[in-house]
C-alpha positions in Angstrom: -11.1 4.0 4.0 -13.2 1.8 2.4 -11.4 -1.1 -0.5 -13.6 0.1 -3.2 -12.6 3.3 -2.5 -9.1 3.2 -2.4 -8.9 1.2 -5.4 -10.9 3.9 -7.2 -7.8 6.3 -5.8 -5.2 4.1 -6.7 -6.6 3.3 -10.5 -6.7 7.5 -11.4 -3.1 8.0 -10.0 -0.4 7.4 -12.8 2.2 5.2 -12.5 4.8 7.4 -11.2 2.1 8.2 -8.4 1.7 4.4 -7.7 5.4 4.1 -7.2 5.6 6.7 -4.7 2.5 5.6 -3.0 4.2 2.0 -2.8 7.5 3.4 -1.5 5.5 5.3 1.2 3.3 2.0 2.1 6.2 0.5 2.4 8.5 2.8 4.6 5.1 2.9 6.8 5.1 -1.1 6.9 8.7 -0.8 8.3 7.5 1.4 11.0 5.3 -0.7 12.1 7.3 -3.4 12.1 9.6 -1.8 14.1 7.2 -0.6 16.7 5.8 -4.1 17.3 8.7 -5.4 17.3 9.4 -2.9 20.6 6.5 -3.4 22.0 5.1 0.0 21.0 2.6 -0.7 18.4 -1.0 -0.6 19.7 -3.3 -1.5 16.7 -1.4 -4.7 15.5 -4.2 -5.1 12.8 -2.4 -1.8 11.0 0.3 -4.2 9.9 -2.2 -6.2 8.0 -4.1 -3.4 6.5 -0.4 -1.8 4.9 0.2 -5.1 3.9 -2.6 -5.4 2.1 -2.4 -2.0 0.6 0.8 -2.8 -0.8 -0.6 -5.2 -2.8 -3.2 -3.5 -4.1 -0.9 -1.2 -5.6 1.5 -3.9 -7.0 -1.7 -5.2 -8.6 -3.4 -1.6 -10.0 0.6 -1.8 -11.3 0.5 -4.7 -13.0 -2.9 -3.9 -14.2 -1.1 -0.5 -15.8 1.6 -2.5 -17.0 -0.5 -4.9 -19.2 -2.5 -2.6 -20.4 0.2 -0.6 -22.1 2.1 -3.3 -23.5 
């Protein structure tokens, strides 16, 4: 998916969306981890691209955050 994209996605979901989204970035992140850590991960760059991800949502969050305060 392209970045412009996803940010589009990520900016129309509330913020109760946004935390779940994180939470499941996050659990996926793990997984990875975990698999590449066994030796059963083949697309390493997947770790970078969730990691990444994760971010964006923290910053559509903060973003969220300021703007109702």
């Amino acid at each position: 998916m392209k970045k412009t994209t996803y940010m589009d996605d990520l900016r129309t979901q509330s913020e109760a969306q946004l935390s779940e989204t994180l939470v499941e970035a996050k659990k996926e992140l793990f997984n990875l981890r975990f698999q590449n850590a066994t030796n059963q991960l083949e697309n390493t760059g997947r770790i970078r691209e969730v990691r990444k991800n994760i971010a964006r949502i923290q910053t559509v969050m903060t973003q969220k955050a300021k703007l109702n305060a």
